[in-house]
C-alpha distance (Angstrom), angle and dihedral (degrees) to the residues before:
residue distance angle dihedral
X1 . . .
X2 3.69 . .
X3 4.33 86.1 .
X4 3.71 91.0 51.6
X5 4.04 90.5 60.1
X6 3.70 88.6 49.9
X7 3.48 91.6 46.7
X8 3.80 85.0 49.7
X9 3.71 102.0 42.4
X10 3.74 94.8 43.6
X11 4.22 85.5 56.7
X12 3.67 92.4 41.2
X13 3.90 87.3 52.3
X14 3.72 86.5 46.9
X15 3.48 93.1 51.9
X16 3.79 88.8 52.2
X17 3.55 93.7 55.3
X18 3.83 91.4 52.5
X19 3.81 96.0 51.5
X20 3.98 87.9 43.8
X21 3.57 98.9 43.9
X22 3.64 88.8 55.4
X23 3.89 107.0 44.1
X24 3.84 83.0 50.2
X25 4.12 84.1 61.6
X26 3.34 87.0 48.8
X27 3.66 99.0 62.9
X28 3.37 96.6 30.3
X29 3.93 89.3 58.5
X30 3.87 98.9 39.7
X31 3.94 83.8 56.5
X32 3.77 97.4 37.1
X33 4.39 86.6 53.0
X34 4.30 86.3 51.1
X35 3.54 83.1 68.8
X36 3.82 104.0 41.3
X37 3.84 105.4 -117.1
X38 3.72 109.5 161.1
X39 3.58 122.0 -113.0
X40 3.49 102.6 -106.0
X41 3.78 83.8 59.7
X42 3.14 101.9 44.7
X43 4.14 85.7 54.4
X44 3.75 93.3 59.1
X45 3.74 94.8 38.5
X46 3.62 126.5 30.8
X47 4.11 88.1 15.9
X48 3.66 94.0 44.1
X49 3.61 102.2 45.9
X50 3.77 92.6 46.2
X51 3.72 96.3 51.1
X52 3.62 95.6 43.7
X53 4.33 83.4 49.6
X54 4.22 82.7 89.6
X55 3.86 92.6 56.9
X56 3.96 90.6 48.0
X57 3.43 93.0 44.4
X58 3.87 95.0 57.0
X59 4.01 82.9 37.6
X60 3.56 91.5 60.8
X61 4.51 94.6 41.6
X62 3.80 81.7 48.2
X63 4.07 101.6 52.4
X64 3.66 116.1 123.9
X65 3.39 126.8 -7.0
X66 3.88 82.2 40.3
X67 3.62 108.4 40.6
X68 4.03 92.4 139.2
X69 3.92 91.7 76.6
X70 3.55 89.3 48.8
X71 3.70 97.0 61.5
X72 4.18 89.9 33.5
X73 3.43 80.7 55.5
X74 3.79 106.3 49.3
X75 3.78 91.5 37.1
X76 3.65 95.5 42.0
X77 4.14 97.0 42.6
X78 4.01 81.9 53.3
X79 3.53 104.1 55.3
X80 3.98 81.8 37.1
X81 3.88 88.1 61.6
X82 3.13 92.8 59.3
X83 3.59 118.8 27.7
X84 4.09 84.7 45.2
X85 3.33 116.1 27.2
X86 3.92 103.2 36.2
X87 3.83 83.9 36.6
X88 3.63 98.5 54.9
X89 4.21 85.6 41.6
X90 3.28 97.2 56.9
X91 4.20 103.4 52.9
X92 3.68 80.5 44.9
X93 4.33 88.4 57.6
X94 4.08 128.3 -23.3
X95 3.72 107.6 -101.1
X96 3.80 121.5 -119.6
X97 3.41 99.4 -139.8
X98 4.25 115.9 -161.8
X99 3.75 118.7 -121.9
X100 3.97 94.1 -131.8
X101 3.62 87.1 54.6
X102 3.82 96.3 58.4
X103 3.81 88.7 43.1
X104 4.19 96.3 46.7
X105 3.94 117.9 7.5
X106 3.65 97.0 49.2
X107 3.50 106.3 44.5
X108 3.52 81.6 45.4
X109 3.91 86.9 59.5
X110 3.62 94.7 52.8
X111 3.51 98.7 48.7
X112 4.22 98.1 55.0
X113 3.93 75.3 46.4
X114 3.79 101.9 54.2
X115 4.84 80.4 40.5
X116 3.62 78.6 61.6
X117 3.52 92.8 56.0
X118 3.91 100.2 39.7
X119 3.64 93.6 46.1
X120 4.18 86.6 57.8
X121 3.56 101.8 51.0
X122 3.81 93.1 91.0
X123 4.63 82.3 53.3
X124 3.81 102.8 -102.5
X125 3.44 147.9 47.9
X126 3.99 111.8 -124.2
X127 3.64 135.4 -153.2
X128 4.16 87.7 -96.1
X129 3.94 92.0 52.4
X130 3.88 89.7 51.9
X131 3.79 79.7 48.9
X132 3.46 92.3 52.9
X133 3.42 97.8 42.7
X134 4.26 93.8 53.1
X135 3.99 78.3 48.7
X136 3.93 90.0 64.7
X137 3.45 89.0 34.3
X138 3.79 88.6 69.5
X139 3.88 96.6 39.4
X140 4.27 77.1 55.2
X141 3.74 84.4 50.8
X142 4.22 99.9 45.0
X143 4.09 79.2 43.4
X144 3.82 90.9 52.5
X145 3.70 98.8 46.9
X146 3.88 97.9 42.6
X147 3.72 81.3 57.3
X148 3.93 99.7 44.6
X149 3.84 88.4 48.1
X150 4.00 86.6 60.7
X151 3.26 91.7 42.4
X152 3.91 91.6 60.4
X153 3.73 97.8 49.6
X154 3.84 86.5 49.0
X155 3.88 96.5 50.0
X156 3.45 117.8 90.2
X157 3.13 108.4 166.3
X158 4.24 123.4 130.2
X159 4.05 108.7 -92.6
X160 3.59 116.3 -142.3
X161 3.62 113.9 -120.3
X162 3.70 105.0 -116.1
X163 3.69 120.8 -154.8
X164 4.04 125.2 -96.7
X165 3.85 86.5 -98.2
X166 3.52 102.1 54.5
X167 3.80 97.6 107.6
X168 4.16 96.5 39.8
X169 3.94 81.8 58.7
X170 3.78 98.1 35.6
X171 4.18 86.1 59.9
X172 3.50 88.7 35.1
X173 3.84 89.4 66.6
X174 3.57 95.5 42.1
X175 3.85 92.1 55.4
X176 3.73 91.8 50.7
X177 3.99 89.3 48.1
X178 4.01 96.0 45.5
X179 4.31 84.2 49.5
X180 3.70 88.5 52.0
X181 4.06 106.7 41.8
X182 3.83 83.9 52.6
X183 3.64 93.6 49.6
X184 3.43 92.8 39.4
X185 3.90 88.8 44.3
X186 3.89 88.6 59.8
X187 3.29 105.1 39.2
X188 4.36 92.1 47.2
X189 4.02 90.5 45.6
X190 3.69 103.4 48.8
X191 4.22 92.3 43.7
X192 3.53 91.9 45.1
X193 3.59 93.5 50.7
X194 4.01 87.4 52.6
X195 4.00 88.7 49.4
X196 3.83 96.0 48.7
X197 3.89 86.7 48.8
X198 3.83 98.1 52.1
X199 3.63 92.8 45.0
X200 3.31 94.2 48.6
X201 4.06 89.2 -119.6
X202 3.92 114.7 142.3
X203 3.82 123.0 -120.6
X204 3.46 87.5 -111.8
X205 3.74 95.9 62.7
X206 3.70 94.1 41.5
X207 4.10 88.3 53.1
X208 3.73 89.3 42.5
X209 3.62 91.4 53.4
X210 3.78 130.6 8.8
X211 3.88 96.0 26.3
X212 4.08 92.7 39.4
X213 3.79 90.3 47.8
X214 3.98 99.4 40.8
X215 3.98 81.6 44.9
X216 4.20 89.6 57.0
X217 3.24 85.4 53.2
X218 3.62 95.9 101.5
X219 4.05 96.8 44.2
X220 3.98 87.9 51.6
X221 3.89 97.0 48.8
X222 4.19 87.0 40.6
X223 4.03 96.7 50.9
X224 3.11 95.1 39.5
X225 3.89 95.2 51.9
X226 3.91 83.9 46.4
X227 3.62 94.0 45.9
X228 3.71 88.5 53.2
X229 3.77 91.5 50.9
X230 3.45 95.1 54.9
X231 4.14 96.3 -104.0
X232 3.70 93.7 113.0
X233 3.61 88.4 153.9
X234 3.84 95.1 70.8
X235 3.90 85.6 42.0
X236 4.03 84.5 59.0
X237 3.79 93.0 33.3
X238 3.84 99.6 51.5
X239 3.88 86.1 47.7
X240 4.30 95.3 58.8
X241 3.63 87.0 37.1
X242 3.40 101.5 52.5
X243 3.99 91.5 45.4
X244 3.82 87.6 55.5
X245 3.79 93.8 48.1
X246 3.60 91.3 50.2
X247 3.81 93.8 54.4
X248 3.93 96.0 35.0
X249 4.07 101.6 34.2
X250 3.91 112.0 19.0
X251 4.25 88.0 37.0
X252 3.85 85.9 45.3
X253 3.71 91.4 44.8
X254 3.74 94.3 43.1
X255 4.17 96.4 51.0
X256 3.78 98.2 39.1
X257 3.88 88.0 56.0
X258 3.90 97.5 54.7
X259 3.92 115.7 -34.0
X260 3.82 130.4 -83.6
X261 4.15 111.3 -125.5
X262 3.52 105.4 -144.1
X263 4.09 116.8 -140.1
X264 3.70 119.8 -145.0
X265 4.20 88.9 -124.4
X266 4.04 94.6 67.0
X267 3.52 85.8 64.1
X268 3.85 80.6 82.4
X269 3.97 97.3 44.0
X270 4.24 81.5 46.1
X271 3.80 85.4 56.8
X272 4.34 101.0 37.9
X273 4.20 73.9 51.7
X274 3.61 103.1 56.9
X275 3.66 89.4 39.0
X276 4.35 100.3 56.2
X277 4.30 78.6 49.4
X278 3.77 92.0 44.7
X279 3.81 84.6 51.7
X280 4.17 88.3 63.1
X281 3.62 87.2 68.2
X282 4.08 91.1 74.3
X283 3.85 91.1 69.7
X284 4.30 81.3 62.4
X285 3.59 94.3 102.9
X286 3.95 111.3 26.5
X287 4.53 84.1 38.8
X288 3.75 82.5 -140.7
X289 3.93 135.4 100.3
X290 3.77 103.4 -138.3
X291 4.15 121.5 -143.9
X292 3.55 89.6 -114.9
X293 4.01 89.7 53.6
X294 3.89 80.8 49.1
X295 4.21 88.1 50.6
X296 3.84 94.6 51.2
X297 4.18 101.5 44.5
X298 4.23 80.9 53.3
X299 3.45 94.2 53.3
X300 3.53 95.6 43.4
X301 3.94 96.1 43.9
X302 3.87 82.0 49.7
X303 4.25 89.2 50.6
X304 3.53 85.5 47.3
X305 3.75 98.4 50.3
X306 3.88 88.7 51.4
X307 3.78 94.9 54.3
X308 3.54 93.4 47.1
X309 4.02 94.4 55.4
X310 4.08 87.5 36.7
X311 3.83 104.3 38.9
């Protein structure tokens, strides 16, 4: 009996992060449109930072004594990202994938990934490596805002007049969000903890898996609704931005708190990671992510998912 309400809270708090993650992108992107940032911006900004706001949040309830789900978590919500969410976008609709994002974003991607990976070789992340990484997290930032700023003068498109409450009910979506991701964060931490313990999983497999997917949650249900809309360049924008965030800002968080102790398995997971992002390379000379791209990351996100529980 005592499982099944852990099995129950930890959904309920995933549930909560969902819902929060996603009425913070909806302030964030009803404020971020008042002051005409494209789309593409607004996907690895305002989209990115709020959807990746249920991996930090978790982060954050984790730091410490259990530092394993934090890395699961960032590691596992990454590959996740990609391997499920762009996977299951693209047999839904072939993405259209900018040139400037193939030349810039990416790469960017896969360098924070392969800092991840230097910064663990000597088997943890300290306090001065989450320093390090909230340094690069602001050089992402200056990076970010030089480029929205262009993008403004450049986009000329007719803004809707929005009403004279737009911004009382733009923050008051973001407060409700931040109340439920750290709810949510709680309540999905502490049960999962108690799940991976009575079935004898570690806290790295529950982060890898039911934490990192439960935490994606928000990017899947977000792309896809943008995806669907036509705005598959925030669907594909929110997706490298939130893998970027997770290394630079949740990682950063997470090892400036209390330390992250790195184990000599993830070195795998780091790997399986850099790979599904290495894989977003292929759309370089076609600039669109084809259905049966979309078929194989599922299927391998789904292999990878069954080792992890199995190995």
């Amino acid at each position: 009996m005592d499982v099944a309400v852990n099995a129950i809270l930890t959904i309920v708090g995933l549930v909560m992060l969902c819902f929060g993650g996603n009425w913070l992108v909806s302030g964030g992107v009803a404020i971020a449109r008042k002051f005409r940032i494209s789309n593409l911006v607004i996907g690895m900004t305002i989209v990115a930072y709020g959807t990746s706001t249920p991996e930090l949040a978790a982060s954050v309830a984790a730091a410490g004594e259990h530092s394993a789900i934090i890395l699961g978590n960032i590691v596992g919500s990454n590959i996740a990202n990609v391997g499920m969410v762009i996977g299951a976008a693209a047999i839904l609709v072939p993405l259209a994938v900018s040139k400037s994002v193939l030349r810039k974003e990416i790469p960017i991607m896969l360098g924070v990934s392969f800092l991840l990976v230097l910064l663990s070789l000597d088997g943890e992340l300290s306090q001065y490596d989450g320093i390090l990484l909230l340094g690069g997290l602001g050089i992402f930032g200056f990076y970010t805002y030089k480029d929205a700023m262009k993008q403004r003068k450049e986009n000329k498109e007719e803004i809707e007049q929005s009403k004279n409450n737009i911004y009382l009910k733009s923050f008051g979506l973001i407060g409700l969000g931040v109340a439920l991701l750290y709810v949510g964060a709680i309540l999905t931490v502490d049960n999962a903890v108690v799940l991976a313990e009575e079935f004898g999983l570690s806290e790295k497999i529950i982060g890898l898996t039911v934490i990192a997917i439960g935490t994606s949650l928000p990017e899947l249900i977000t792309s896809i609704i943008a995806i669907r809309k036509g705005h598959a360049d925030i669907g594909v924008g929110n997706i490298i931005g939130s893998n970027i965030y997770n290394i630079l800002m949740i990682m950063g968080v997470g090892a400036t708190l209390g330390g992250v102790l790195i184990s000599s398995d993830v070195y795998v997971d780091y790997a399986i990671m850099i790979i599904f992002s290495l894989s977003l390379l292929i759309a370089i000379k076609t600039g669109i992510i084809h259905r049966i791209m979309g078929i194989c990351l599922t299927i391998g996100y789904i292999a990878y998912l069954a080792v992890a529980f199995f190995k």
